[in-house]
N, C-alpha and C positions, 0 to 999 in steps of 0.2 A: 130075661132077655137072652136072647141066644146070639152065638158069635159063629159065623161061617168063614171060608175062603172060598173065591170065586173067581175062572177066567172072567172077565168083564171089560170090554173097548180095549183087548191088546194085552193084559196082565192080567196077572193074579191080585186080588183084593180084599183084604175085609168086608166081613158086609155085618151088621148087627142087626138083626131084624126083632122087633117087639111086639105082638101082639096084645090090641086093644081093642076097647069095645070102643069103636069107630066103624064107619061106614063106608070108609074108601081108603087105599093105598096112597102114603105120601114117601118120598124120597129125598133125604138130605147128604149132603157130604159134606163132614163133618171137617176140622182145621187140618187136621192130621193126615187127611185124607180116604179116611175110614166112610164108608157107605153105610148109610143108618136106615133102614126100611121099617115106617112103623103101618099095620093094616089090619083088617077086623081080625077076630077072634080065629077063625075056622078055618083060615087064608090056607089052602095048600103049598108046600115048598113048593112044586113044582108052577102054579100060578106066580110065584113069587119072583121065581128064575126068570119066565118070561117077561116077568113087569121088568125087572133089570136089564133085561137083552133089548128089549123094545127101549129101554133110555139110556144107550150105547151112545147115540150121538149127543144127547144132551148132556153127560157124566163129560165126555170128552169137550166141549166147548164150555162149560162150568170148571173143568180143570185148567182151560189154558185163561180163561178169565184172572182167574185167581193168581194164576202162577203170573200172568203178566202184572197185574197188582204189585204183586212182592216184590216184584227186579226192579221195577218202576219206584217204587217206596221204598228202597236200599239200596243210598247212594255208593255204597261200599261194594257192589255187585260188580256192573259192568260199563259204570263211570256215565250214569245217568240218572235222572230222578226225573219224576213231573211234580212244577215247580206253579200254581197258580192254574192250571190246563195246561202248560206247556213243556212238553219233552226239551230236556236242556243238558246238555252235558257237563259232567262234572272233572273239574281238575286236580291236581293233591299236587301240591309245594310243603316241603319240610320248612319250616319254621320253628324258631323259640319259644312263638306264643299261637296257641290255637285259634282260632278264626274263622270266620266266614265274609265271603266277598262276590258276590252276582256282579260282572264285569263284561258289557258288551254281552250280554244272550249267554252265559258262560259262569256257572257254579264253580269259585275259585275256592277248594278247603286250606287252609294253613294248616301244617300238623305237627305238632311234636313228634310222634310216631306212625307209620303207616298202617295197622295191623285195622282188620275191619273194626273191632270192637270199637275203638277212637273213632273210626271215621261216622259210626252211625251213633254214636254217643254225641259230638259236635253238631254233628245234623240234626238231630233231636231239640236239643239246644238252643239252633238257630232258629228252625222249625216254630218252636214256642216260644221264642222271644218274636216274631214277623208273626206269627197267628195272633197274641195277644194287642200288637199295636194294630193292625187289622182291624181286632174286635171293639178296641177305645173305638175309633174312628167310627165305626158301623155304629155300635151300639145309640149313639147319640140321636138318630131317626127314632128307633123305637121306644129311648126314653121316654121323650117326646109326644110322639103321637100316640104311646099304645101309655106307657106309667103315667104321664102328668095330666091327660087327658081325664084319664080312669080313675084320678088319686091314687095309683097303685104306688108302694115303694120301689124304688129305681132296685133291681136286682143284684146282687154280687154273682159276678161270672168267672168261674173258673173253668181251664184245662187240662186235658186229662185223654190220653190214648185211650180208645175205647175199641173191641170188637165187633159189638152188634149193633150199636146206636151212632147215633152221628150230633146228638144232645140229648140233654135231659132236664128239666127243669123241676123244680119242688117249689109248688107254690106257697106253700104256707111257710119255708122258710127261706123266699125270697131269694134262691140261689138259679143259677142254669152252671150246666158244664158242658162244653164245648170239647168236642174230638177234633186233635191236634189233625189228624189224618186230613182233614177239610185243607189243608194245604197244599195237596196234590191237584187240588178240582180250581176250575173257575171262581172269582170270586164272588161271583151270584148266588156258588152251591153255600159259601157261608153267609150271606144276607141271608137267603133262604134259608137256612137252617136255627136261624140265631131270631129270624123271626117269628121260627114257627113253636118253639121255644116261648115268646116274649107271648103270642098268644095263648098259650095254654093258662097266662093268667087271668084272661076272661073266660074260656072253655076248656076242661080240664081233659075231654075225652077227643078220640079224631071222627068224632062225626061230620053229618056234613056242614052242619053249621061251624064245626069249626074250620072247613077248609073255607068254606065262604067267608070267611071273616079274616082270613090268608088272603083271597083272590082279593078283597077289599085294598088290602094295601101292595101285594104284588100280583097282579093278574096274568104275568105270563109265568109264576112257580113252578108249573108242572115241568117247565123247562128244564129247573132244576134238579128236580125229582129223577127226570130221565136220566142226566146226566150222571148224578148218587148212582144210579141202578147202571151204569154202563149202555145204555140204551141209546 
């Protein structure tokens, strides 16, 4: 794999390009912010250059996506989070004992200390103590109609911050884990997600039978889907 630097959308960049025996040019930007080009075998740099100047505006609206993600999802930033779908602003009162408190539209932290580490350690916290009560509640539908219906055993469901997935389920040892992160989105995005999970233990692959088998019990899903994707 080779590792270049490059003007691209305004800066200088990374860019890591790899050649494969593949048939088309793909483009990712990686966590870091590093530009990963992978493309056939025989790709010339200068093809290469082009393909990154020609996705100038895509690099730049894929970076401010993300970047708004991040200030959004760390309430220690700029004294805001999105809290269920809703942008909500956040408060910090020194206290004895750490805490969380949603009061009137209004994220109230209690702190022993004010330093960011604390504040997004507590929020974390909160986070997955309201995502797990959440998921009791939820989960009781798909018991229900998707385990007791099927004889399937009822799942143990854990959470877990995750980067690339939004769940995961293991059928055979009757587990799903759940991405805490589902607490910034509406809570459709976690029915939706917690369902699509619960089917995987009729259909273990995403074909289209298994999205049909989704739309059987949530028909308007893809709603959520959009939402996941920022769409």
């Amino acid at each position: 794999m080779a590792q270049t630097r490059m003007n691209i959308a305004g800066r200088i960049r990374t860019v890591e390009i790899e050649k494969k025996r593949i048939k088309r040019m793909y483009l990712r930007i990686r966590p870091d912010g590093t530009l990963y080009v992978s493309c056939p075998l025989r790709t010339p740099d200068l093809q290469i250059q082009r393909f990154l100047m020609e996705k100038e505006e895509w690099i730049r609206k894929a970076e401010n996506k993300v970047q708004k993600q991040t200030d959004y999802n760390n309430p220690a930033l700029y004294g805001r989070v999105y809290w269920l779908g809703e942008e909500m602003p956040v408060q910090y009162v020194r206290a004895a004992r750490s805490k969380v408190e949603i009061i009137g539209g209004i994220m109230v932290m209690h702190l022993k200390t004010m330093d960011e580490e604390s504040v997004v350690k507590l929020f974390q916290a909160y986070a997955a103590k309201e995502i797990k009560q959440m998921l009791e509640q939820l989960r009781t539908e798909w018991d229900t109609r998707i385990c007791d219906v099927y004889r399937i055993p009822r799942p143990v469901i854990r959470i877990r911050t995750m980067t690339t997935r939004w769940g995961v389920c293991y059928p055979d040892k009757h587990t799903i884990t759940i991405n805490t992160r589902l607490v910034h989105y509406p809570l459709h995005c976690l029915r939706y997600v917690l369902l699509h999970e619960y089917v995987h233990f009729l259909v273990r692959n995403h074909s289209a039978a298994f999205y049909a088998e989704i739309a059987a019990y949530m028909p308007d899903y893809k709603r959520s889907i959009r939402t996941l994707k920022g769409q």
